[in-house]
N, C-alpha and C positions, 0 to 999 in steps of 0.2 A: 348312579352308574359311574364307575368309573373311566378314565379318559382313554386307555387302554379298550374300552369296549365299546365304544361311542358306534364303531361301525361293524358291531358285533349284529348280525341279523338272526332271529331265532325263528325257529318253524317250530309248531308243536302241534303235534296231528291227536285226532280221538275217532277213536270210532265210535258209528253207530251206536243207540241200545239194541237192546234182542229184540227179536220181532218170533213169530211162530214158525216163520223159516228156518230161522236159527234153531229151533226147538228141534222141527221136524226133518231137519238136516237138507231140505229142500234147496233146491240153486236159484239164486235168487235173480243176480245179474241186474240187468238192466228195471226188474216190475216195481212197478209202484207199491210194495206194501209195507203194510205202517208197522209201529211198534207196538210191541203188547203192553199188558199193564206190567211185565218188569224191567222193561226197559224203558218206559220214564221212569220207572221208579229209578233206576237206572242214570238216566239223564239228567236228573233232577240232582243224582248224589253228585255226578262229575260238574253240573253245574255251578254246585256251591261252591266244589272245591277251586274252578276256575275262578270264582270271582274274591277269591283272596288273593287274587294281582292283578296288577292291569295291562291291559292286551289293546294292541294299535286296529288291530284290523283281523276282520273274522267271517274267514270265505267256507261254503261248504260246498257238498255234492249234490244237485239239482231232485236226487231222489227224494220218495217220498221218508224214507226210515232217518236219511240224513238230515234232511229239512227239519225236522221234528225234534230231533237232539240238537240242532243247530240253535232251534229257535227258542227252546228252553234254554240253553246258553244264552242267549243275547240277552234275554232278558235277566238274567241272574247279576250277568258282567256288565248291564248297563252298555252294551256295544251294537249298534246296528249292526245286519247281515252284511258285508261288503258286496259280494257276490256269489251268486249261486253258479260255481261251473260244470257243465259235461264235463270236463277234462279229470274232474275229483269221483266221476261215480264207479260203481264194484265192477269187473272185466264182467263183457255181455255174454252170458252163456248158451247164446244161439236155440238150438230149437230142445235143451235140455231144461232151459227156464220152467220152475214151476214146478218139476217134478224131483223123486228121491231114487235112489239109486235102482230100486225091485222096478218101478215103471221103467227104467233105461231098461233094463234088464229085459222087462214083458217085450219095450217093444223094439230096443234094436239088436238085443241079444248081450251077450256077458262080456263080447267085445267091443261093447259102441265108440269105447274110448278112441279106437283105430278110425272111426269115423268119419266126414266131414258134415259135422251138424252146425255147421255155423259159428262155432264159438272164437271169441276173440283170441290173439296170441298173445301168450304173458311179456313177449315183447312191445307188442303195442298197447301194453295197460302200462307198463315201465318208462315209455316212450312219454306218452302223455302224462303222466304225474310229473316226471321230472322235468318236460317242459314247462307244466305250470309252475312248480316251484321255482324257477331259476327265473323264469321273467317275475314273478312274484319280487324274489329278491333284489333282480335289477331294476325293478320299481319302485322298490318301498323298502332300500337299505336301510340298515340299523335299526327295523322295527322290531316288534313281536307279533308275530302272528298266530292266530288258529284257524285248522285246516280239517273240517269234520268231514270224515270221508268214510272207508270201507276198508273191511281187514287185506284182499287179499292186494285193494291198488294201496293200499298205506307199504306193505312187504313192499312190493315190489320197485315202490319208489324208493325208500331207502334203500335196495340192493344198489338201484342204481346210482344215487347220490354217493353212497360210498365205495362204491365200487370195489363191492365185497358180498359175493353170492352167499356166504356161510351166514350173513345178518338176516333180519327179515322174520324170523320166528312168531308163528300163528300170536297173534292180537285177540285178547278177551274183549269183549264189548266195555265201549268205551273208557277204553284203557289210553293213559295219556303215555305218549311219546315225545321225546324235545330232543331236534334236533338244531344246532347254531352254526353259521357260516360265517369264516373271515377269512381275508386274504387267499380265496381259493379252495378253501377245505371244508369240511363238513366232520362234525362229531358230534358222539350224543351225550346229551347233559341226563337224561332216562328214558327209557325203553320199557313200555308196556307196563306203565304201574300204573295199581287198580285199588290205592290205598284207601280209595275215598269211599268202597264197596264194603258193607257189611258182609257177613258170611253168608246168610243167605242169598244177598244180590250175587256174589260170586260163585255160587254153587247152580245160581239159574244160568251158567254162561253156555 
């Protein structure tokens, strides 16, 4: 490393693998469910890819779909879990969890969106990612980190870290993103690459 970067801090987020939520287009939010057989398979490819470098510290999202990608990293990269935070899981989808758009539909009608079912605001999924990431950084300056989370709080924290709404663009499962902090700023070294995905892991996204 050069001297220049000594207090270079790196974030680099991955999402999840696919789960049958993902499949079935189902809201996931907050429920515990796991990952199917292509998203370890999944996990296992971004696994290896992480562990052709080395990584200081590797926090994920207390979920179960995240714990599971998480935990197949640790072992790949030889790194304990750091910590498991609420603060890293996917915005809670209130009383729409669990279901796909025709049941919204059956049962609050084709406008539930106008509703109030409970669901978290993408302000306060923004709020809490970017608080994690910033005490993160002022904790563990000049590290590298990984931050295995969920597509739509991965967006939304980078909106707010860069504070730039046009960023943030939907995330393929377990797609690695890197972003680095110094002297105040944030920019990204890559965004949503999935190189480590043969074709058909990428066509199951």
């Amino acid at each position: 490393m050069r001297g220049d970067d000594l207090m270079l801090t790196s974030i680099t987020f991955v999402r999840h693998g696919n789960t049958d939520f993902n499949v079935e287009k189902r809201a996931q939010g907050h429920l515990n469910n796991p990952l199917n057989e292509t998203g370890f398979k999944q996990a296992k490819a971004v696994a290896e890819r992480l562990a052709e470098e080395k990584w200081d510290l590797l926090f994920s999202s207390d979920l179960l779909r995240a714990r599971q990608t998480a935990e197949i990293i640790s072992k790949a990269i030889g790194l304990p879990i750091t910590a498991y935070d609420v603060r890293l899981r996917e915005i809670s989808r209130g009383q729409i969890e669990g279901t796909i758009e025709e049941e919204r539909i059956a049962r609050w009608g084709a406008n539930w969106r106008e509703l109030d079912l409970g669901e978290e605001s993408l302000e306060s999924v923004r709020k809490r990612g970017v608080d994690f990431v910033m005490e993160a950084v002022a904790k563990y300056p000049g590290k590298k980190m990984l931050l295995v989370s969920h597509g739509l709080l991965i967006r939304e924290t980078l909106k707010g870290l860069m504070q730039d709404e046009s960023t943030g663009t939907p995330l393929a499962n377990t797609s690695v993103t890197t972003v680095v902090y110094k002297d105040g700023q944030w920019r990204y070294e890559l965004y949503g690459c999935t190189r480590h995905l043969d074709m058909e892991l990428r066509e199951a996204q």
